[in-house]
N, C-alpha and C positions, 0 to 999 in steps of 0.2 A: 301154492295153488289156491283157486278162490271158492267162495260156494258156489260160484253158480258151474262152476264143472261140476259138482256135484248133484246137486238139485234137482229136481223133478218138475218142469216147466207144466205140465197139464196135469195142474192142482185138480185135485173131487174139494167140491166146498158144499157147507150146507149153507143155509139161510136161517136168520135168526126166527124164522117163524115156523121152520120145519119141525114134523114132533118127532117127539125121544123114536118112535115104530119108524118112520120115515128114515132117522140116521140109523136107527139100528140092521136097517133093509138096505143101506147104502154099506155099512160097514163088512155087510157078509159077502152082499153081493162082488162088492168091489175088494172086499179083502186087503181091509187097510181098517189099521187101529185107533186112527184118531184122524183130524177134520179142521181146517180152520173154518168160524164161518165168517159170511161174509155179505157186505151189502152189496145192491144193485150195480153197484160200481164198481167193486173188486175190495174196498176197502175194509179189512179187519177188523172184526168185531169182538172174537174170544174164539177160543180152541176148544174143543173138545177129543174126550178118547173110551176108549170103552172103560177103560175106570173110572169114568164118570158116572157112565149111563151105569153100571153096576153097583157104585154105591148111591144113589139115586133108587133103585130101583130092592135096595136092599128093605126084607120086609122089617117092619118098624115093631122094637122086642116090648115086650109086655115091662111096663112100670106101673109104679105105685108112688103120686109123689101125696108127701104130706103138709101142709104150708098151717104150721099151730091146729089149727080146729078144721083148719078146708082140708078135703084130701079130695084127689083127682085119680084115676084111673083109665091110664089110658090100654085099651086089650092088645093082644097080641095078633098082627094081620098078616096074612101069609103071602104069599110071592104074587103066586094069582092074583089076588086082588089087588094085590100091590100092582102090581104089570099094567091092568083095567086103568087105573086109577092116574097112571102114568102118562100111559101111550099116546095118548094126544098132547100131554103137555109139553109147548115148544122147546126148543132146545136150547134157547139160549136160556133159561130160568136156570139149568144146572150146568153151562158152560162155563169155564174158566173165562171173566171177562177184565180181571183186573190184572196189571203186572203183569201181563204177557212178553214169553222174552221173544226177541226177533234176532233175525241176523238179515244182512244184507248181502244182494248179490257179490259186494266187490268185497265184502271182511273173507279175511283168511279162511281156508277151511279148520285151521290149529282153534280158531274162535270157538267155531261153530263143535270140535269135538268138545273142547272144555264144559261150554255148556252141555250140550248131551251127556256126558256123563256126571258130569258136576250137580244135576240137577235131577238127574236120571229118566230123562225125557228120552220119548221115542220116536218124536217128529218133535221141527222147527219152522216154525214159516218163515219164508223168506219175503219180505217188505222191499217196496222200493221207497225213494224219500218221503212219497204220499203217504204210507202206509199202507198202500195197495200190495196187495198178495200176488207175487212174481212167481213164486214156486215153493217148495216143503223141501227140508233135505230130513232124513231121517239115519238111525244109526246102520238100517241097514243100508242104506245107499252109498253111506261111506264106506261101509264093510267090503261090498262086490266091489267098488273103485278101488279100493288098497289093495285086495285079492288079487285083482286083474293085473294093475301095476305088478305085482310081484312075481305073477305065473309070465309075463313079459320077460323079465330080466332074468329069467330060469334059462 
């Protein structure tokens, strides 16, 4: 079997200019974890997923550094103002934009599980030879295809 029986052909994508409030208003709305984003053309720029945007958004804990006679102090900021501080900064600044894995419509779905679980990833974009974003297959899309397959042959 291939990926693209699998796969989810009408991708949600952000834009590398969208901010962290914009995906995080895509995320709820559309009820979906993660995002590849992508340029005017469809082509791959980095992924994103709600663990990002939460460690991103995680507030920044009270240090004390010392350097011989300098010492620095940075306070302790809380969520709130973490959030403020945040919410317009675009999205690609805390996307995943390097090492992205892909799969392709025609590789195996056996590929596509190894890395998901290999990696422990919860969506994969699917790429065509451009690098153009084709579709996402995600663990659960393979989940309800195996399911289904199986409640079949019952």
């Amino acid at each position: 079997m291939k990926v693209k029986e699998f796969m989810i052909e009408d991708v949600i994508i952000a834009h590398p200019n969208d901010s962290i409030k914009a995906v995080m208003t895509i995320f709820v709305e559309r009820k979906v974890g993660g995002l590849p984003i992508c340029d005017d053309d469809g082509y791959l720029l980095g992924m994103v997923s709600d663990g990002d945007i939460l460690r991103s958004i995680k507030p920044i804990e009270r240090r004390i550094y010392d350097f011989v006679f300098y010492m620095d102090y940075l306070g302790e900021e809380n969520l709130q103002s973490r959030l403020s501080d945040l919410s317009e900064k675009e999205i690609i600044k805390i996307a995943k934009t390097k090492g992205i894995i892909t799969v392709s419509p025609e590789d195996e779905i056996e590929h596509a599980v190894t890395l998901l679980s290999k990696h422990h990833f919860k969506k994969l974009p699917v790429v065509d030879q451009k690098n153009r974003v084709v579709g996402v297959i995600s663990r659960g899309d393979v989940i309800r295809k195996i399911q289904r397959s199986l409640l079949k042959e019952m």
